[in-house]
TIVEXMI-711345 format. One record per residue (C-alpha): z, x, y. Coordinates in steps of 0.001 Angstrom, whole numbers, plus 524288, in hexadecimal, padded with zeros to 5 digits. Layout:
<rs>
ZXY...
</rs>
This chain:
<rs>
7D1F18144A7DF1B7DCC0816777D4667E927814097D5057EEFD822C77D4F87E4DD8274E7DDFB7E57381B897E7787EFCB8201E7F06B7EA2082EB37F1077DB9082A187F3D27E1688221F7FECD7E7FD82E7F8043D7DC908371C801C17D54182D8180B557DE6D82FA58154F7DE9E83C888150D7CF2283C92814587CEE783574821F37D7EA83E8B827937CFE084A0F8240A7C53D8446582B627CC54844B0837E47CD80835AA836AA7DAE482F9B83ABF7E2C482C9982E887E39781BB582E287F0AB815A28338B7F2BC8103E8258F7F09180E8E817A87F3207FF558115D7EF957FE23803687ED177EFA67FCED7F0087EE857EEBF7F03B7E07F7E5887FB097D9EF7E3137FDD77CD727DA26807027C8257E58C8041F7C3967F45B801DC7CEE47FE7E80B177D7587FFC580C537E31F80AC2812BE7EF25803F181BE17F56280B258226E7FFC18005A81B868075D7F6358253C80C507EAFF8257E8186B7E32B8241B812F47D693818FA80E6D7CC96819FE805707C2A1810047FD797BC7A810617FC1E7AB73803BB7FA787A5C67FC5E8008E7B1707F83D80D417B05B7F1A1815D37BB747E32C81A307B9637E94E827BC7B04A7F0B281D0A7A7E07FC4C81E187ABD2807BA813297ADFB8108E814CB7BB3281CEF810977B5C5828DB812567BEB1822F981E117C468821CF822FB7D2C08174B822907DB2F818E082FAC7E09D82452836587D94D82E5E83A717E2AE829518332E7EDFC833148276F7F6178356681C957EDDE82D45813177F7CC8255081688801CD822CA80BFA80DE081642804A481026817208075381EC8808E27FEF9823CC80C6F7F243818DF81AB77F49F81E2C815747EFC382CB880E117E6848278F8189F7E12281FF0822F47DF3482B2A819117D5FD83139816E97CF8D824E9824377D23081CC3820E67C6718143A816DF7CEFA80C6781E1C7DB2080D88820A67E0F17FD60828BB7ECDF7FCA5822AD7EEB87EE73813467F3997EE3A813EF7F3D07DEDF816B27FCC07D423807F5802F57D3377FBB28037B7D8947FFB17FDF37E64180D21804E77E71180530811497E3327FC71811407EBFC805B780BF07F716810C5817227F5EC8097C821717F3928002381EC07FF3D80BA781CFD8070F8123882873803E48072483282806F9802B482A57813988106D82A3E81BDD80FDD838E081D51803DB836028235B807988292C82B017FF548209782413806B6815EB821DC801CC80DFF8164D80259800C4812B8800767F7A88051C7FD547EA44803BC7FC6F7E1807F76B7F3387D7917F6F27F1A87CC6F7EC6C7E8897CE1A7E1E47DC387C50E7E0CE7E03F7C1F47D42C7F0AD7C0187D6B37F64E7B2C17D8B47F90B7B45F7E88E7EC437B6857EB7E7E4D97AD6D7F4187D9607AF697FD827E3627A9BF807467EDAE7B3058035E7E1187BF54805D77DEC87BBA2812107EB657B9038161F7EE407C56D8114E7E2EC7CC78817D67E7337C624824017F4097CAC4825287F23F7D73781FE27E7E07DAB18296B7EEFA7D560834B17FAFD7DE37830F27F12A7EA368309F7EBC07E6CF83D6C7F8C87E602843B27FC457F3CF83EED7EFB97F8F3843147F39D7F5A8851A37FFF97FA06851A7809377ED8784F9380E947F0BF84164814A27FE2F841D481266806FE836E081989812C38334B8137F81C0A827CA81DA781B2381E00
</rs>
């Protein structure tokens, strides 16, 4: 996937299962790398910024929207739940590229729909935080949170 198209193939999926008389899923949570700890998402900003980093048609996002004319943030309702139980990894910053892309822009075109959508950063194999403790800690609490918003205990609006 590239970066531009990322957040578009996602909601061409969705749209995909809907045509097929399937029921649309409760949520969308994205994982992107990060050079720090985990970190649940719970705001995606309209902005870009990212020197020396250009897309895949060359070009550099420097201090330029996400979506111009669109809200300034946008809220990362299902990593929001999660994050109340777990307010210790809560990061109201999801990055100034790829991640906060993909985050805000998924966000934005999934509330109409009631999708609420989530974003979690995970550490990099390569980054200094990175342990195999620290991956299946992560795993472990990460999947828990899931499973307690799939029966009902974390309450999730769409946005």
């Amino acid at each position: 996937m590239r970066f531009l198209s990322a957040p578009q193939q996602v909601i061409e999926r969705l749209s995909l299962v809907s045509s097929r008389g399937r029921p649309a899923p409760r949520g969308v949570l994205c994982l992107g790398e990060a050079r720090h700890g985990p970190r649940l998402e719970t705001l995606a900003h309209n902005r870009e910024h990212c020197p020396g980093h250009p897309d895949e048609r060359g070009l550099e996002r420097l201090n330029a929207p996400v979506l111009p004319g669109g809200p300034e943030q946008v809220r990362l309702p299902l990593t929001g739940a999660l994050a109340a139980a777990s307010p210790e990894r809560a990061s109201t910053d999801c990055g100034a590229y790829v991640c906060n892309h993909t985050a805000y822009l998924l966000a934005h075109e999934l509330a109409p729909r009631k999708i609420p959508v989530g974003f979690v950063h995970v550490p990099s194999l390569g980054s200094p935080d990175w342990t195999q403790e620290m991956e299946t800690e992560t795993a472990s609490w990460l999947a828990d949170g899931l499973a307690r918003w799939a029966r009902g205990e974390l309450k999730v609006s769409a946005g």
